[in-house]
C-alpha positions in Angstrom: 0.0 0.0 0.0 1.8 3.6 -0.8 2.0 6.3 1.3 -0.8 8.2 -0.3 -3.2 5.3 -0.1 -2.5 4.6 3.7 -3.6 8.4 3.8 -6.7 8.5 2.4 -7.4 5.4 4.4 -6.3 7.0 7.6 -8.6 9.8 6.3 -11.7 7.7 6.2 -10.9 6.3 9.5 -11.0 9.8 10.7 -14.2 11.0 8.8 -15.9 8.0 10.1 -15.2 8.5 13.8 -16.3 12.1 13.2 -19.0 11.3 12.1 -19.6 9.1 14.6 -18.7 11.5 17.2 -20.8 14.2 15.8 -24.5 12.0 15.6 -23.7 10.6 19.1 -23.3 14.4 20.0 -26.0 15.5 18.9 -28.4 12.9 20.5 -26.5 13.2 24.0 -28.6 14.7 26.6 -27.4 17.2 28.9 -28.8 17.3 32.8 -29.7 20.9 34.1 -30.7 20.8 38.0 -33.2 22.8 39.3 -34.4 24.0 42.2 -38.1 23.5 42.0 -40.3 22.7 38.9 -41.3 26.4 39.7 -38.0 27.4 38.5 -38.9 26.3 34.5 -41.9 29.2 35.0 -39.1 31.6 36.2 -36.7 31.3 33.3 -39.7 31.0 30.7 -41.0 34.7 32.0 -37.4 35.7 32.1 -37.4 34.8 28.3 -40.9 35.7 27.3 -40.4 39.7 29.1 -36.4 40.4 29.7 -34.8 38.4 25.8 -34.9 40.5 22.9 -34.7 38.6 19.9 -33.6 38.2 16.1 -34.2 37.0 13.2 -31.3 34.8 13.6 -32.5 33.3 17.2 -35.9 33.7 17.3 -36.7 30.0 16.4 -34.2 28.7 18.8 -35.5 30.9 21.5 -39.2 29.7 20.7 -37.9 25.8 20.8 -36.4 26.3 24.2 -39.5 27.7 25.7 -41.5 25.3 24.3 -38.8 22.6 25.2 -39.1 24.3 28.7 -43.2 23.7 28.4 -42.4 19.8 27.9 -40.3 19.5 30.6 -42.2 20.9 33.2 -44.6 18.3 32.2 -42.3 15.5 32.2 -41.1 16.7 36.1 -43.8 16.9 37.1 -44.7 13.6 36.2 -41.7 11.7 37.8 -41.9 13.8 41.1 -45.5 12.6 41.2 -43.6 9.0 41.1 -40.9 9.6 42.9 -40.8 12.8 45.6 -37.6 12.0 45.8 -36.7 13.0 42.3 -34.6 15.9 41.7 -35.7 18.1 39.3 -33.8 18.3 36.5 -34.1 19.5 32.8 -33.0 17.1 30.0 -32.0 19.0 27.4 -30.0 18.1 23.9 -26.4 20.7 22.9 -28.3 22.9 21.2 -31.4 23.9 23.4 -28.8 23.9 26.7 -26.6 26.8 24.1 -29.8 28.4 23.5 -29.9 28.2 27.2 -27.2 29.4 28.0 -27.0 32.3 25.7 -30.5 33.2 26.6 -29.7 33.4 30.3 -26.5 35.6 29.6 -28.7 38.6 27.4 -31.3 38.6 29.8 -32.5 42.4 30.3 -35.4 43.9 32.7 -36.8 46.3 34.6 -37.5 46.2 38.4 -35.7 45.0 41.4 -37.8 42.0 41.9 -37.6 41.3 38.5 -34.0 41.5 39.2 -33.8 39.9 42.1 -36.1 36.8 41.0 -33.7 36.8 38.0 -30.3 36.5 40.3 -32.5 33.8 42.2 -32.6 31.7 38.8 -29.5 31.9 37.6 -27.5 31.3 41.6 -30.0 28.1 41.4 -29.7 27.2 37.8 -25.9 28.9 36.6 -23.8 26.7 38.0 -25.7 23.4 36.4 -25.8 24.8 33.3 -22.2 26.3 33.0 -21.1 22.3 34.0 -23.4 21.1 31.5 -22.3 23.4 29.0 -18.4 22.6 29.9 -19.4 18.9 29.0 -21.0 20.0 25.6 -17.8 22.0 25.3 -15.4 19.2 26.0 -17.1 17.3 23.7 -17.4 19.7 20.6 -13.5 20.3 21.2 -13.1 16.1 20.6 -14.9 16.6 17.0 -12.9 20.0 16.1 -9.6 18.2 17.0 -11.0 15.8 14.6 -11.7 17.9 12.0 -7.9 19.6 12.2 -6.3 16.3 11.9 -8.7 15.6 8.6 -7.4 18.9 7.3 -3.7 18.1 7.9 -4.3 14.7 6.3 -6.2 16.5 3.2 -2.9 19.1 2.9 -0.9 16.0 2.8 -3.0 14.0 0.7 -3.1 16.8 -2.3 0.2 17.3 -1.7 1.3 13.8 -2.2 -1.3 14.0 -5.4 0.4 16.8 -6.7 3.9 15.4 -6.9 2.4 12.3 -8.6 0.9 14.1 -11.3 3.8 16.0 -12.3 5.9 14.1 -14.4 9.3 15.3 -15.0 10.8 16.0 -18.2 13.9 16.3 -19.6 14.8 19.5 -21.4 17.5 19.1 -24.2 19.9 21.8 -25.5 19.5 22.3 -29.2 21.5 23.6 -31.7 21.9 27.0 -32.7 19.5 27.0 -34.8 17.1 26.3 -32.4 16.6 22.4 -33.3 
């Protein structure tokens, strides 16, 4: 086997696990405690009164709440089991980032809304900056992947590029140019 075909091998290796890595990603499930169930109506009126939106996260910001709605649901149902249970939101990377980025441009008016909304995130921050080192930890795993499949691809056109030049030999001609 050459050199350049033990490359593109090691290449597909690589693409493979990515792509591995990357679907079992994005089905992972990331655990936010909570206080109380009540806590899921907190950071929904947070959202609802104190986010300002965009074009470019306004869906995001509508699947979290309504991510938020299911959950509460799904709580309450296993505290109802189980008192015991500790409330906690199961949530996939992207709806803890929406999250996360949600909590962090929070704005309001008021110093109860204020102090309700320093309540929240001293019960909910610290779970969800742990949960969101995890996704973090794990997106770095696929990006290291990613720069070792670019390294291979350098490698691998330039190992194609000295295989498709063929050299040639120039000769001296005559002087009168034959």
């Amino acid at each position: 086997m050459s050199k350049l075909e033990k490359l593109i091998a090691e290449r597909t290796e690589l693409e493979n696990q990515a792509n591995d890595l990357s679907k079992a990603e994005s089905d992972k499930i990331f655990n936010v405690e909570i206080d109380d169930v009540k806590m899921i109506k907190t950071i929904r009126d947070h959202l609802n009164l104190g986010y300002t939106w965009s074009t470019k996260n306004a869906a995001i910001i509508v699947t979290l709440n309504d991510k938020l709605k299911t959950e509460k649901v799904r709580i309450l149902a296993d505290l109802k089991e189980n008192p015991e249970y500790v409330p906690t939101l199961e949530l996939k990377g992207y709806e803890l980032n929406a999250l996360y980025q949600a909590l962090l441009n929070v704005t309001g008016t008021g110093v109860e809304n204020a102090r309700k909304f320093v309540r929240m995130l001293t019960l909910v921050g610290q779970s969800v900056t742990e949960a969101m080192q995890e996704l973090g930890e794990s997106n770095k795993a696929i990006t290291d992947l990613h720069v070792k499949l670019k390294d291979l691809d350098t490698e691998i056109d330039a190992l194609q590029n000295t295989e498709e030049v063929e050299p040639t030999l120039e000769t001296a001609g005559d002087e009168t140019g034959n």
